[in-house]
N, C-alpha and C positions, 0 to 999 in steps of 0.2 A: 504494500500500500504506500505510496507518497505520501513524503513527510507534510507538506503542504495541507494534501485530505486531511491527515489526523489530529492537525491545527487546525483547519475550520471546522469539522465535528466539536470541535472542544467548545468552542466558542461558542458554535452554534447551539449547542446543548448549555451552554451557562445564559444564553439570551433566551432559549424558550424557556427551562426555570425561571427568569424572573418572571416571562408572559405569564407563566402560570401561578405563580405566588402573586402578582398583581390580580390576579382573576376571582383566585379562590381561598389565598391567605388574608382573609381581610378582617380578624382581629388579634390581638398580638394573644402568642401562645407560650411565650418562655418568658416575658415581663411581666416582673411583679410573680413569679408562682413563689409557691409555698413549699419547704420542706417535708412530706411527709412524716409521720410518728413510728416509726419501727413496731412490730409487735413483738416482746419477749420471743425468743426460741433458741433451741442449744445451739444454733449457727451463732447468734448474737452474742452468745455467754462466751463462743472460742473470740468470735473477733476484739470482743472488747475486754479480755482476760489480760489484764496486768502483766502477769507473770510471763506470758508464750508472748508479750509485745518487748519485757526487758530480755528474756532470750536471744527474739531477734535480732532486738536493738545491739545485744553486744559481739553476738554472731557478727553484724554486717562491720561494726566498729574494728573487730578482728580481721577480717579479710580487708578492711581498708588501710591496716597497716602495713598487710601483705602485700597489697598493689603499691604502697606507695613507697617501701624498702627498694621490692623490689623496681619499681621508674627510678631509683638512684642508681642501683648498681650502672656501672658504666658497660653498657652489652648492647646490643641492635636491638632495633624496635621491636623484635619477634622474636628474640631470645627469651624474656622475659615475658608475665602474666601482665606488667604494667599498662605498659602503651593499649594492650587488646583489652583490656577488661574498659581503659578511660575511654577509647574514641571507639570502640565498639557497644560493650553491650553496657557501657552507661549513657554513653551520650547520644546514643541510638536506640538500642533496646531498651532502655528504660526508658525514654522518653514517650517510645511506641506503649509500652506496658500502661502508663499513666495513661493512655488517652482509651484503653479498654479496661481499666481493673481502678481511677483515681488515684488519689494522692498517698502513693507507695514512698514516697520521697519523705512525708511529716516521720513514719517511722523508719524507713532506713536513713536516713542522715546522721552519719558521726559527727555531724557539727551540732547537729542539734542533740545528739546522745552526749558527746562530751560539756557541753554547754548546761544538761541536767545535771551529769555527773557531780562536775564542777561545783555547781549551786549559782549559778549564771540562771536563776529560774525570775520573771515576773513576779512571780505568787506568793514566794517565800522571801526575797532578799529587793532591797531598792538602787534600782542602775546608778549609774557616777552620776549619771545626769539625762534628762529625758530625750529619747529619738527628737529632733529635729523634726516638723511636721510638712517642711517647707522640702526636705532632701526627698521625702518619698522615697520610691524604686531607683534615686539616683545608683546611689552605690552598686545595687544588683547591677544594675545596665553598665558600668564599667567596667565590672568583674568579668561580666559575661562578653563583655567589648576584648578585655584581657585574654579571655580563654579561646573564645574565637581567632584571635590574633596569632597565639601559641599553634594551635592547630592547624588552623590554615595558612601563613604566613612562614613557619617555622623558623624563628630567629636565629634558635640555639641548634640546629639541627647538628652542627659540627662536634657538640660538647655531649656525649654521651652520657645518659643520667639526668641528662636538664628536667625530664618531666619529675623525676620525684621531686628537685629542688624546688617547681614550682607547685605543686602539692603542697609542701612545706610551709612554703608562704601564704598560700591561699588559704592553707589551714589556723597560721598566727592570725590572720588576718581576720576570721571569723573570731577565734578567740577573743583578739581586742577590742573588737564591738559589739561583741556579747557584754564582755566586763564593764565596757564604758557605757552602753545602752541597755543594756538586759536582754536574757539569750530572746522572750516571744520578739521583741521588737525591730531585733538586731536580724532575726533568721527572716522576718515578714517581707524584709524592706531593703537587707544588704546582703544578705546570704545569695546567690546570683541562679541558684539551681533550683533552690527552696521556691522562687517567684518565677523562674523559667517551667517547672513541673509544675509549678500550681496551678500556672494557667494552661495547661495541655490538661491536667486531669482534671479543668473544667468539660470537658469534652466527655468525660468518661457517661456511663450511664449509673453509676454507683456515686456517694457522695455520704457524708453523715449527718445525722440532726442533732439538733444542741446536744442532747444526751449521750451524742460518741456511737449509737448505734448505725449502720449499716445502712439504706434506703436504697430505692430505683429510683432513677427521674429519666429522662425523653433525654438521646444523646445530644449534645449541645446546647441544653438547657442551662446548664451550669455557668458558660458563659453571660447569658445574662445579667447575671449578679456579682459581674467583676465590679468591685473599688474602686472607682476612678481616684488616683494620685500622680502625683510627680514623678516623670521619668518610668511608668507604667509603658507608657505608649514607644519610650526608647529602650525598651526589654523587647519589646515586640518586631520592630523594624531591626533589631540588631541579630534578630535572632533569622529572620526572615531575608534581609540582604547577606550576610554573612552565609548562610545556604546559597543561594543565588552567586553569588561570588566563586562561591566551591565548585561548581557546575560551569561559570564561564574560564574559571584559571587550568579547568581542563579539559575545555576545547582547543580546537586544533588551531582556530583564529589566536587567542590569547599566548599559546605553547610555542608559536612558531615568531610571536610580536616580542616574547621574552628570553627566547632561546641563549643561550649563551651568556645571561646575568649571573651571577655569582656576588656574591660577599655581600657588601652592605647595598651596593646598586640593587640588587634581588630583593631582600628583605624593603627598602623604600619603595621601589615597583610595585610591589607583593599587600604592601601597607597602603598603599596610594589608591590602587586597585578596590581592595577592600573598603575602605570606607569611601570612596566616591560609589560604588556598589550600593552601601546603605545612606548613601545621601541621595541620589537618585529614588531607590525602592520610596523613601519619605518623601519626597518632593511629590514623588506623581500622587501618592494619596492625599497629601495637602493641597495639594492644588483637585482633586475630585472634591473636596470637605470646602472647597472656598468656592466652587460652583456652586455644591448646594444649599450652601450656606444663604449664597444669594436667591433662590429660590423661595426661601421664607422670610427672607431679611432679619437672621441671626447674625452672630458674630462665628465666625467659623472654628475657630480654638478649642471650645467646647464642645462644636459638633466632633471633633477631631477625634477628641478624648471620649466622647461618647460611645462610638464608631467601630474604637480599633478592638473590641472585643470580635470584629468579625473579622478578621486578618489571622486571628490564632488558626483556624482551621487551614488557612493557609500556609502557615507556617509549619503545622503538623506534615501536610501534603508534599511542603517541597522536602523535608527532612525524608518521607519516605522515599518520595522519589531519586534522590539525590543518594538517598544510603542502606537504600534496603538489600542491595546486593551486597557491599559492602559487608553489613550487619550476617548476611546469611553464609558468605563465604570467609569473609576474614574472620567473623566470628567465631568460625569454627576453631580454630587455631588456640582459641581460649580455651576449650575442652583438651586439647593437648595437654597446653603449658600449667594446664591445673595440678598436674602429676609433679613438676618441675618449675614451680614457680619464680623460681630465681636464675632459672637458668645453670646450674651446678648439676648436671646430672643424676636427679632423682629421678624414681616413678611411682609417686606415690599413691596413686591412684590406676595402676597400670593403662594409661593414658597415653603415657608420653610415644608409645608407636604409633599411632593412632596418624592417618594420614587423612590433609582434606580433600574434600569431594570437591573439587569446581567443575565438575558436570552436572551439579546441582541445579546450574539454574543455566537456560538457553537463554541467548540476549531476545530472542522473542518473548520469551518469559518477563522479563527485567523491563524491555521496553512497553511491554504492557500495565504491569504495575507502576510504572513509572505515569504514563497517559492514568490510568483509570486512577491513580492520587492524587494527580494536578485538576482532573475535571470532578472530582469528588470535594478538595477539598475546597476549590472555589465555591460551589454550589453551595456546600455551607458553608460560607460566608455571605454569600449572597437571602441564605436562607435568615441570616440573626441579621445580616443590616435590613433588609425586608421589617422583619419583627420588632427589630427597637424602631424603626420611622411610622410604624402603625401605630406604636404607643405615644409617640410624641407628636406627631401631625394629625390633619385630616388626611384623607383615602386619597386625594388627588395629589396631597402638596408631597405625603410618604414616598408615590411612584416616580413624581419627579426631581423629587431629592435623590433617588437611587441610580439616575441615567449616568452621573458621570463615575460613580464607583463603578457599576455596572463596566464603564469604559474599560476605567483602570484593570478592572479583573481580570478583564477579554484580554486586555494586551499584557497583565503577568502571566495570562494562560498561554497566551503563545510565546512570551520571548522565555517562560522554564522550558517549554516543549522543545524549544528551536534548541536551547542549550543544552538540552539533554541529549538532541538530536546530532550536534555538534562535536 
């Protein structure tokens, strides 16, 4: 099939969804709901059990020290359990996990297990001094600016071990704003994974009600009832360009425009690339939020901020797209290096012969989950900016607020496609 058809299907299917959410979604169905009330049952009694939550909590604490010994040792990126556990099956797989099972991230995080530990608690103890209400999601979104950076950029590539050192840091780094703000306010708002997974396991169809118990709600639902603060909206574009980046710095246009850089010229390319990537992805939504702004003669800032809960789904979509092979193939490699996590010749797990399948997946495989994540994940987006313009407008002024998003969408659907095509 030409690449061309499988961009205009895409489109074309994110343009009759909105015809038909304009036709027949016409009153809002995720704004404003309500948490449902769990009813007692021994499903309830294991999930909300104390005891099997500190288990795991020091279980995942344990293997975090595992991974992060081991990203010191000085060895290649596949020697070791490090590097595959961080840009595999954490910052892929679990990303994926949250957007089917919720917020897996409140109880495995060592930042937030050492910060109870500690007595870094809200409840029990009073911060140096109170979160700042003005920084918001800043800090997260720098963090996550940081980690992205490391990842795809790769400054330190030459110094072997860089990833545990920066582990290390990112780990002081929670600590001392735990202690300075207190660990609930510090992990809400600065912790960069804590507020990257929160808002993917808005997505989930599981979620809990005040009492900690378990519930169902309608997938995507949970977005609705994002927080609007500071630098929320710079979590989101960074999370969403920085994907988008990773897919154009490895097309054949980009590879063959960089070819032959080396040392610090690479890394300023590499850096330059990357954030005019996420300054562009921001500009074109800003500029869709200041059309429609004029549509109702609002101020467009706040529609901005309103808004960007419908880009998560997008964000989910390119992260599939862009890494799900990835995730299935390199992944595998983590099942090895479990046997041999340091790389010293164990097999602890008699593992370590263990060879991977990359016949696993046909690139017709790969280029289809690829398509059917970008026209999925669009669609809902399209589907919650729909639902919050019905609760905030009339039925006429909602459909023509949505024409220039609607743009923007068409054309992230084709230029991920075109990149991934690339």
């Amino acid at each position: 099939v030409p690449r061309w058809l499988f961009v205009f299907g895409a489109a074309t299917a994110l343009v009759l969804s909105f015809v038909a959410l304009s036709t027949l979604w016409t009153e809002p169905r995720f704004e404003g709901r309500t948490t449902r009330q769990a009813r007692p049952s021994w499903i309830q009694s294991v999930l909300t059990n104390r005891p099997l939550e500190w288990t795991i909590r020091i279980a995942m604490l344990a293997f975090f020290l595992v991974v992060a010994m081991a990203s010191a040792r000085r060895a290649g990126l596949t020697e070791t359990i490090g590097p595959i556990v961080v840009y595999a099956w954490f910052w892929v797989g679990l990303a994926i996990a949250h957007a089917v099972l919720g917020d897996l991230w409140a109880t495995l995080s060592p930042f937030d297990t050492i910060g109870r530990l500690v007595g870094f608690d809200d409840e029990d103890t009073s911060p140096a001094r109170p979160y700042p209400t003005a920084w918001g999601a800043w800090p997260a979104a720098v963090l996550l600016l940081g980690f992205v950076w490391v990842e795809l950029v790769d400054p330190f590539r030459s110094i072997p071990g860089s990833l545990g050192i920066v582990i290390v840091a990112y780990t002081l780094t929670q600590i001392a704003g735990m202690h300075r703000f207190g660990r609930r306010a510090w992990i809400e708002n600065g912790e960069a994974f804590a507020v990257y997974f929160g808002l993917i396991a808005r997505i989930a169809p599981f979620t809990r009600d005040p009492q900690g118990h378990v519930v169902l709600r309608p997938f995507l639902a949970g977005l609705s009832g994002v927080r609007a603060k500071p630098g929320l909206l710079a979590v989101i574009m960074i999370a969403l360009g920085s994907t988008t980046f990773d897919g154009l710095s490895r097309s054949s246009l980009w590879i063959d425009w960089t070819f032959g850089l080396a040392g610090p010229a690479r890394i300023a390319v590499h850096t330059a690339g990357l954030v005019g990537v996420i300054v562009l992805v921001t500009l074109a939504y800003l500029l869709a939020m200041r059309a429609a702004a004029r549509v109702v003669g609002a101020d467009w800032r706040p529609l901005a901020v309103r808004f960007s809960h419908s880009l998560v789904p997008i964000v989910l979509a390119y992260l599939v797209a862009h890494y799900f092979s990835f995730l299935v193939l390199e992944g595998q490699l983590g099942l090895v290096r479990l046997s041999d996590p340091f790389g010293v010749g164990w097999d602890l797990f008699g593992t370590d012969d263990w060879v991977v399948n990359l016949a696993l997946l046909s690139p017709t495989t790969i280029w289809y989950v690829q398509v059917a994540a970008i026209v999925t994940g669009h669609v809902g987006g399209v589907v919650l900016a729909h639902d919050r313009s019905i609760a905030m407008f009339d039925r006429e002024a909602a459909v023509q607020t949505q024409y220039a998003l609607l743009a923007v969408m068409v054309l992230f659907t084709a230029s991920g496609l075109l990149i991934l095509s690339g």
